[in-house]
C-alpha positions as CSV (number, residue, x, y, z in Angstrom):
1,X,87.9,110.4,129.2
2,X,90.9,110.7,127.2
3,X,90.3,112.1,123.9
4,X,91.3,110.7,120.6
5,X,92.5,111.9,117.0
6,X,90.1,111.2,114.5
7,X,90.1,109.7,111.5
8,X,89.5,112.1,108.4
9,X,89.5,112.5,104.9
10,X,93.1,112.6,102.8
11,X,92.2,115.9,100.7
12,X,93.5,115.9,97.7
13,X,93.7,117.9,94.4
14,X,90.7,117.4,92.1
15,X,91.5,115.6,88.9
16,X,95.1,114.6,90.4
17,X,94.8,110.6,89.1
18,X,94.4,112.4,85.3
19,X,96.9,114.3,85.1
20,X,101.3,114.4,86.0
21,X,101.4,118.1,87.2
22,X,98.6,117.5,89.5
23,X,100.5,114.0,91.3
24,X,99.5,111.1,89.2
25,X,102.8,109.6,90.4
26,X,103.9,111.6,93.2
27,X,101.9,112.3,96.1
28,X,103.6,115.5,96.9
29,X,101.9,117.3,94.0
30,X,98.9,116.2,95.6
31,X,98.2,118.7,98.0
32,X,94.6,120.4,98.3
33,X,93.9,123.3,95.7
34,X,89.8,124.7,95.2
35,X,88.5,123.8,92.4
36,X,87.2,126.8,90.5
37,X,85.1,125.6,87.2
38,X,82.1,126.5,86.6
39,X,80.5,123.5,87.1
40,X,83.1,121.5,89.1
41,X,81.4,118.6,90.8
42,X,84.1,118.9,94.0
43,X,82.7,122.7,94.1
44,X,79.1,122.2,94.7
45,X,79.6,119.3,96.8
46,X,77.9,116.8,94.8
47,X,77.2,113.9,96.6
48,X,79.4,111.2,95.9
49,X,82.4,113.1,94.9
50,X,85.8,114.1,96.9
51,X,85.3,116.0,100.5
52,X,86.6,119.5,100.2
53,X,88.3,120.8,103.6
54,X,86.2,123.0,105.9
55,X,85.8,124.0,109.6
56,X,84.1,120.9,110.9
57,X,87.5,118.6,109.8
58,X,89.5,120.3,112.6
59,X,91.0,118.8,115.7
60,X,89.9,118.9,119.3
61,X,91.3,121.7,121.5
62,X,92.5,119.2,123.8
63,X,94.3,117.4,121.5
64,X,95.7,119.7,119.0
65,X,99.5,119.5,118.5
66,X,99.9,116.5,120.4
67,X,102.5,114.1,119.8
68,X,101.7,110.4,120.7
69,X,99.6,112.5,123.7
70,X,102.7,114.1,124.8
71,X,103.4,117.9,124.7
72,X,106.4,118.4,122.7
73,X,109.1,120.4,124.2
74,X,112.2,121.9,121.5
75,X,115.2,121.0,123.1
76,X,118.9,122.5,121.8
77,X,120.9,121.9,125.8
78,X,120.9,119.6,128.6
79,X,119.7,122.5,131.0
80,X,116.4,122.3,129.1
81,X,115.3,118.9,130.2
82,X,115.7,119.9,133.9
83,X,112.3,121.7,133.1
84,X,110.4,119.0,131.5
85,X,107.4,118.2,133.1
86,X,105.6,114.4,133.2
87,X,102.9,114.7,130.4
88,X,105.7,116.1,128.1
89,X,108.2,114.9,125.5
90,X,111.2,116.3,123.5
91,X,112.1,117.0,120.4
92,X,116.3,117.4,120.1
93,X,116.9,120.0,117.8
94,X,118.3,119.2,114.6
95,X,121.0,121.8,114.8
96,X,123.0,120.0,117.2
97,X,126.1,117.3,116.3
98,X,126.6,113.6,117.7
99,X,127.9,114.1,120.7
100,X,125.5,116.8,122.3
101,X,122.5,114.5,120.9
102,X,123.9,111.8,122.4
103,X,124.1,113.6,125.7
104,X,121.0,114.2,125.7
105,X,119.7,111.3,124.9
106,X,121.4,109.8,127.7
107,X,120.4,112.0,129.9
108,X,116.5,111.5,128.8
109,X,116.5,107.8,129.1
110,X,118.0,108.3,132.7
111,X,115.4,111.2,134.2
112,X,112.5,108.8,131.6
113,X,111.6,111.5,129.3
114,X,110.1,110.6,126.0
115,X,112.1,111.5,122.9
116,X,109.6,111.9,120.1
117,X,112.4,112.5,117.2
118,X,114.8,109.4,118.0
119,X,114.0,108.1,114.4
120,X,117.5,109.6,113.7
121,X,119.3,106.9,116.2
122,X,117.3,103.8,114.6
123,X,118.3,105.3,110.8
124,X,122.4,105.2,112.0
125,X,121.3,101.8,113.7
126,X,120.0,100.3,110.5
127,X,122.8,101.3,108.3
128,X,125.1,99.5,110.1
């Protein structure tokens, strides 16, 4: 049985919809911080209010770092795809410049190999 990601909570900052510092308009501010009143709600887990991250929430062992179920493999040269195996994909470095991406690129599409960062390629595609 192939095992799944599961759906869980977004965690986010208590009291972030109240106020700008805490990411009423952007999402970024959002991020998880323990609420420390006295009497916070969140804090005592009071039912009915936000979840609050703990151990249960994590993924399964089998599927942890997974990308679309593939293992990802960094990538900078063409000699590294030589040792890619079938239940693996690649991520191309973003260090490289055009032409050695589009090597490899090449290359991957020939030998099959998933590319899980080509978002790049349908960005260029788009503009034009």
């Amino acid at each position: 049985m192939e095992a799944k990601k599961r759906k869980k909570p977004y965690f986010v900052r208590k009291d972030w919809h109240r106020f700008l510092r805490m990411g009423k308009k952007r999402k970024k501010k959002r991020v998880w911080r323990d609420s420390k009143g006295r009497h916070g709600k969140v804090r005592l887990r009071v039912k009915g209010k936000m979840k609050r991250p703990t151990s249960g929430f994590g993924q399964d062992k089998r599927i942890f770092g997974l990308v679309e179920n593939l293992i990802p493999v960094f990538v900078e040269n063409i000699s590294r795809l030589s040792e890619i195996k079938k239940n693996e994909g690649i991520i191309i470095s973003g260090k490289l410049g055009k032409r050695k991406r589009e090597e490899i690129i090449k290359k991957a599409e020939e030998k099959n190999i998933k590319i899980l960062n080509k978002y790049k390629e349908k960005e260029n595609e788009s503009k034009q």
